[in-house]
C-alpha positions as CSV (number, residue, x, y, z in Angstrom):
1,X,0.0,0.0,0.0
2,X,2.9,2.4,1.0
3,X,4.5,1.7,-2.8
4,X,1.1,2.6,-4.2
5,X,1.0,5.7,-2.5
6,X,4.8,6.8,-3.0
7,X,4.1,5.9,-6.6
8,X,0.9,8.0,-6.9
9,X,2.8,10.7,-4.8
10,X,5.4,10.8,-7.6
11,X,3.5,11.1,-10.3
12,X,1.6,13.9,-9.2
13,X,2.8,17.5,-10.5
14,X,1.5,20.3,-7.8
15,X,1.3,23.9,-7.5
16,X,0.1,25.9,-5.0
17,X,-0.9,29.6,-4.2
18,X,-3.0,32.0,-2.5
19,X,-4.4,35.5,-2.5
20,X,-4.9,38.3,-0.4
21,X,-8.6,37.5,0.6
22,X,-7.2,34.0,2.4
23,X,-7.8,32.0,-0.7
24,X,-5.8,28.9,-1.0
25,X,-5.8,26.6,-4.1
26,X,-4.0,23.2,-5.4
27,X,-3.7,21.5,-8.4
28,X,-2.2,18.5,-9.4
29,X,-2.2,16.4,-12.2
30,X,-1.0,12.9,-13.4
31,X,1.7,12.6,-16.0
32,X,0.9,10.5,-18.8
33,X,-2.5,11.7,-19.5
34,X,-3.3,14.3,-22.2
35,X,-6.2,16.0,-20.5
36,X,-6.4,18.5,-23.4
37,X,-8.0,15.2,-25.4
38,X,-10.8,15.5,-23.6
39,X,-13.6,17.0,-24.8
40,X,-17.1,16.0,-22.8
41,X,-18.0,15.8,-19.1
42,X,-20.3,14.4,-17.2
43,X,-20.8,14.7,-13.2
44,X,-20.6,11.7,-10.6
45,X,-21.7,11.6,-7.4
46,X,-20.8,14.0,-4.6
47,X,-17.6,13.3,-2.8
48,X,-16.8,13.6,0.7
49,X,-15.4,16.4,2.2
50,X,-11.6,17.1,1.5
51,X,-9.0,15.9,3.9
52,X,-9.1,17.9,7.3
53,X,-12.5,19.2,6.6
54,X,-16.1,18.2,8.0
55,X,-19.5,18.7,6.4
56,X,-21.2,21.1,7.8
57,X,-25.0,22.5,7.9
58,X,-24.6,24.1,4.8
59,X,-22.5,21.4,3.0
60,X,-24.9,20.1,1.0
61,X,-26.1,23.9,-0.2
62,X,-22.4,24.7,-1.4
63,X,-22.4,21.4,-2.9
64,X,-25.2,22.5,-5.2
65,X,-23.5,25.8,-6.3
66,X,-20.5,23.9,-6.6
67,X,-22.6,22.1,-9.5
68,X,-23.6,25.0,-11.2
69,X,-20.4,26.9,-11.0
70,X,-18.0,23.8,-12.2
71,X,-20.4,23.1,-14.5
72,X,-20.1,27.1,-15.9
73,X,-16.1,26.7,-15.2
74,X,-16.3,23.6,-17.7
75,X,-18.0,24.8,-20.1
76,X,-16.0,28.0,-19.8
77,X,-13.0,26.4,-21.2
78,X,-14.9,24.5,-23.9
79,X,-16.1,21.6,-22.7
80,X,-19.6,20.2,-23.2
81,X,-21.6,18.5,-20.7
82,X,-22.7,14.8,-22.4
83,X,-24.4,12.4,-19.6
84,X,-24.3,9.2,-22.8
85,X,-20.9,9.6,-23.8
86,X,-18.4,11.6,-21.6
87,X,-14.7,11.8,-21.5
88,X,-14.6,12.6,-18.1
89,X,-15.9,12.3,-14.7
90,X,-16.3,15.4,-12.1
91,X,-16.5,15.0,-8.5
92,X,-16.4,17.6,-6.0
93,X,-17.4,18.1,-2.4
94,X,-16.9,20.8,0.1
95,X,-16.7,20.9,4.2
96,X,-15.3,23.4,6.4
97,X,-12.7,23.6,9.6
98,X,-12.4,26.0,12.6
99,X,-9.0,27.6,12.7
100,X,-8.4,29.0,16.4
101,X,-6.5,32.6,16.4
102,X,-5.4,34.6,19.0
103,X,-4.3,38.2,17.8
104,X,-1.9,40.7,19.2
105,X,-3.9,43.6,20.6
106,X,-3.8,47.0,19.5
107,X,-2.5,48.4,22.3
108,X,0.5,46.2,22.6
109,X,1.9,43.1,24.2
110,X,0.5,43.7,27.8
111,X,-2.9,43.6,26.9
112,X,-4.7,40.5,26.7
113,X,-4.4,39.0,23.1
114,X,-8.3,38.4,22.1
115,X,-9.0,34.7,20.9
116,X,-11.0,34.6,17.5
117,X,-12.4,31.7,15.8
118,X,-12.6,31.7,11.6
119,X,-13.8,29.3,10.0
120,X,-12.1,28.0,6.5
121,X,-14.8,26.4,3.7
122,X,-12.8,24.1,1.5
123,X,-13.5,22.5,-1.9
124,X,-12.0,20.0,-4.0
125,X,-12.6,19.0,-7.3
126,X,-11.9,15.7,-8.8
127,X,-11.7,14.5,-12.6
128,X,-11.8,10.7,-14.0
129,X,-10.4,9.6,-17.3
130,X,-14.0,7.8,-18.2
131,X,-12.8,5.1,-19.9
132,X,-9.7,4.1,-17.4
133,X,-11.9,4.7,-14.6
134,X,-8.0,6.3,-13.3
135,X,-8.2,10.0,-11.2
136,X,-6.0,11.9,-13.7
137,X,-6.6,15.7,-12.0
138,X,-7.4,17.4,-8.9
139,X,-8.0,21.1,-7.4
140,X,-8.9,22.3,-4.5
141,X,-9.1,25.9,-3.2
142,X,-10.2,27.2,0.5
143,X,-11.4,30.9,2.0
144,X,-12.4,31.6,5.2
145,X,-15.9,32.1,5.8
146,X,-18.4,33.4,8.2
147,X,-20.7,31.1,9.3
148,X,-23.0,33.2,10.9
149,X,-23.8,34.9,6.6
150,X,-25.5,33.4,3.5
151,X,-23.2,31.4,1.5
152,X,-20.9,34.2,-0.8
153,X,-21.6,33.2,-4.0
154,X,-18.9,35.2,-5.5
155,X,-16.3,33.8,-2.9
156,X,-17.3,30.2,-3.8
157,X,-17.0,31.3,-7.5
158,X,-13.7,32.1,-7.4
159,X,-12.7,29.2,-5.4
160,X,-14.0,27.1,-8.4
161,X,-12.3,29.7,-10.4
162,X,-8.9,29.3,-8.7
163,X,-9.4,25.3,-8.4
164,X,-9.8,24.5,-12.1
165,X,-7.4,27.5,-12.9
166,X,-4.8,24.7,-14.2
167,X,-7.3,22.3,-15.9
168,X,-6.4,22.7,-19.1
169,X,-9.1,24.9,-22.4
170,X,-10.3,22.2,-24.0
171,X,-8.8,21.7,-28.0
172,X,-12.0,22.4,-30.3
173,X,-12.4,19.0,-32.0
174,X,-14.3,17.6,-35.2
175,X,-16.8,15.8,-32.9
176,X,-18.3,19.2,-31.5
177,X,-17.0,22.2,-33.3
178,X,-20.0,24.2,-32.3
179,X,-21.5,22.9,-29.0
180,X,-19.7,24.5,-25.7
């Protein structure tokens, strides 16, 4: 099992990077696979939350934007959404995690430092070759949230955004030279 995992490990490509807002995302991708083949998607079912996250009360609402905005992403970048005859798979999911925080207060070191508890929403988005049934791709991109709001929208946007930002655009093909 360790070999496995060492040989997936190494055959992985990742990058990493963030913004100013507390946006984190990752990519990584598996060598030997010409993702910029693919032309159709379809979606699987949703996946579990990624690693060191937890589904929370409103996990399954961001999982339903997170259809619609991957979906727009896709499509996006040329890709056309075929349920009889994909070339890949898309799986997502999203869950969130506390991050405890004490701050240094204004007035300097002798004050008390107030403690402050943000919460980080994470999603992670997962393509299959279809016809290998092999995980080829994967992004994931995290903000910190309020819980106590209505889900942003535009935040979880932009984590899609920043999550498929290294998927390749899709090559326009024979097969569907106008459809996208």
């Amino acid at each position: 099992m360790k070999v496995i995992a060492l040989a997936l490990f190494g055959a992985l490509t990742t990058s990493c990077y963030g913004n100013g807002s507390g946006s984190q995302s990752q990519t990584a991708a598996v060598t030997g696979y010409r993702l910029q083949t693919y032309d159709t998607f379809s979606f699987g079912w949703t996946g579990n939350p990624p690693e060191a996250y937890e589904a929370s009360a409103r996990s399954l609402e961001v999982d339903r934007r997170l259809g619609e905005f991957v979906g727009a992403e896709l499509r996006q970048k040329g890709y056309v959404e075929d349920n009889s005859t994909p070339s890949f798979l898309v799986r997502f999911g999203a869950g969130v995690s506390r991050i405890e925080m004490n701050s240094t207060a204004p007035e300097g070191p002798s004050e008390a430092a107030p403690h402050q508890t943000l919460s980080r929403e994470g999603i992670k988005i997962v393509i299959y070759d279809i016809l290998t049934k092999t995980e080829v791709w994967q992004g994931s991109s995290s903000s910190v949230v309020d819980l106590t709001r209505d889900i942003d929208d535009r935040l979880l946007q932009h984590d899609v955004h920043d999550a498929l930002a290294s998927f390749p655009v899709r090559k326009i093909t024979a097969a569907y030279p106008f459809r996208g």
